[in-house]
C-alpha positions in Angstrom: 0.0 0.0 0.0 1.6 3.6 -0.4 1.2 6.2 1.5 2.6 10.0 1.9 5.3 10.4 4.5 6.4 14.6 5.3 9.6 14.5 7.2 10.0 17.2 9.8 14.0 18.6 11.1 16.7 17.3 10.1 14.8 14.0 8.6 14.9 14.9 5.2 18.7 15.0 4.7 18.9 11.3 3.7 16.2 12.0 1.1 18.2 14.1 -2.1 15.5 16.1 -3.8 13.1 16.0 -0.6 10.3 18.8 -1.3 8.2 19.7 1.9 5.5 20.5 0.3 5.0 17.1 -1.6 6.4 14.5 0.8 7.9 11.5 -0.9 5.5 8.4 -1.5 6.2 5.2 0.4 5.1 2.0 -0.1 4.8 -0.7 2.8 3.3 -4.1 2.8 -0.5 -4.6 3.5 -0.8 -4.6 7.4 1.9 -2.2 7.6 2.5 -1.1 11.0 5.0 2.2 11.8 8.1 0.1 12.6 7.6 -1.2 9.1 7.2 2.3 7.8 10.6 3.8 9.5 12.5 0.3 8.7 11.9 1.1 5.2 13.2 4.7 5.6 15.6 3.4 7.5 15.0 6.2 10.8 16.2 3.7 13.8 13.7 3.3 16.1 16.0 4.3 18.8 16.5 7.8 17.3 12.9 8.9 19.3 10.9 10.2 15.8 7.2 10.3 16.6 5.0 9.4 13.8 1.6 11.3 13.6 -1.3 10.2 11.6 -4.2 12.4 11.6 -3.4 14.5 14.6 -2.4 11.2 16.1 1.3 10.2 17.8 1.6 6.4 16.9 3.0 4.0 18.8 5.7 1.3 16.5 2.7 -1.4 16.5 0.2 1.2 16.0 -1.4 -0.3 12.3 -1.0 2.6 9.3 -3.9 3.5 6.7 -4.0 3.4 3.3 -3.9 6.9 1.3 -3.0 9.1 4.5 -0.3 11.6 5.2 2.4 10.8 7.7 4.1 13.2 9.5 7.4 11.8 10.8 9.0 14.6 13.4 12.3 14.5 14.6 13.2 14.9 18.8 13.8 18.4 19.7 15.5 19.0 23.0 17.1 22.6 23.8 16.8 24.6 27.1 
């Protein structure tokens, strides 16, 4: 199934030609849950992005939806 990912920070420096405003288009299996979607984009899940769907923080299990936008933000820490 495909689905739009937007990658927020510093993300979107392992994607040459990354656009903002178009996202790139990902495709993961049937069933696809967001571990499988950050596997495939290869962000660790150890590196703390949170993955929103429809206003929602996902969890790695948490099942994705065909045809939505996914917002994958980057940690921010700072004082």
């Amino acid at each position: 199934m495909k689905v739009m990912v937007r990658l927020y920070g510093t993300l979107s420096n392992s994607f040459p030609g990354y656009v903002h405003s178009e996202g790139i288009e990902v495709t993961i299996p049937d069933g696809g849950k967001v571990k499988d979607l950050l596997s495939i984009l290869k962000i660790p899940e150890t590196q703390g992005a949170m993955v929103a769907m429809e206003g929602r923080i996902l969890k790695p299990e948490d099942l994705i939806r065909e045809d939505v936008c996914i917002n994958i933000l980057q940690p921010m820490s700072g004082g």
